[in-house]
C-alpha positions in Angstrom: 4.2 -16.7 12.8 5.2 -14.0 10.5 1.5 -12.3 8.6 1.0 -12.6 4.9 2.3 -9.9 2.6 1.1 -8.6 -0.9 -0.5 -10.9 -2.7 -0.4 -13.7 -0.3 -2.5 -11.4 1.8 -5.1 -10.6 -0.6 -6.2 -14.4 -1.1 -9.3 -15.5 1.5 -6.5 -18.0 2.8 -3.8 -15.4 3.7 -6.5 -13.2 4.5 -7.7 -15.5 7.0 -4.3 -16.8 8.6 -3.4 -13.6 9.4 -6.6 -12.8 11.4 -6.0 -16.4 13.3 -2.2 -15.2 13.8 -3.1 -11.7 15.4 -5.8 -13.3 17.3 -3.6 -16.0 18.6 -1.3 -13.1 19.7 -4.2 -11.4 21.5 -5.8 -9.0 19.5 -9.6 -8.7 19.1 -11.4 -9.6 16.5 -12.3 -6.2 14.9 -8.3 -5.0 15.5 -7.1 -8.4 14.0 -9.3 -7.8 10.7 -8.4 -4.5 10.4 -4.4 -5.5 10.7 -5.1 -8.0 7.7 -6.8 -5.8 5.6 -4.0 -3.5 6.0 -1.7 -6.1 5.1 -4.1 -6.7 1.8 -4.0 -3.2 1.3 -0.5 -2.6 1.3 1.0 -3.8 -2.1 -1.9 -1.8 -4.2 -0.9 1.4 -2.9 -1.4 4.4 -5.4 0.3 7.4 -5.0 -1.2 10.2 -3.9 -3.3 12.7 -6.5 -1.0 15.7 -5.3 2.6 13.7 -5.8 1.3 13.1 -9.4 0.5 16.7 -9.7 3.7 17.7 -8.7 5.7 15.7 -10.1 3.7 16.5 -13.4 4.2 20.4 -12.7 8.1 19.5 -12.4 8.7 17.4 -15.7 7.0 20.4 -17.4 9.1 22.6 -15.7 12.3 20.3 -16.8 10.9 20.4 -20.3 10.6 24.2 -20.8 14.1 24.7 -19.1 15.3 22.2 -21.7 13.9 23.7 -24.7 15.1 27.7 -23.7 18.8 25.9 -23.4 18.7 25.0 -27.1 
């Protein structure tokens, strides 16, 4: 059986049925947790503080090179 996804995997029950799935496919315990709280993990993801900072640095960038052409 396939493991819970986003927000599915965040709910005690999908967060539960996927440590009985990985543990019915012979994981231990502590690795079958860790696998579902990856899972619950996955659709909050936040972009990382230095992407932000350069994608902010390049939008100024865009901005003064679009202000000189006019």
């Amino acid at each position: 059986m396939p493991l819970n996804k986003g927000s599915k995997a965040k709910t005690k029950k999908g967060f539960s049925e996927n440590i009985k799935t990985e543990m019915k496919a012979g994981k231990p315990q502590k690795q079958a947790v860790a696998i579902a709280y990856s899972e619950a993990d996955k659709s909050k993801k936040k972009p990382k503080q230095s992407d932000v900072k350069q994608d902010k640095a390049l939008v100024k960038k865009m901005v003064k090179s679009v202000a000189l052409k006019k």
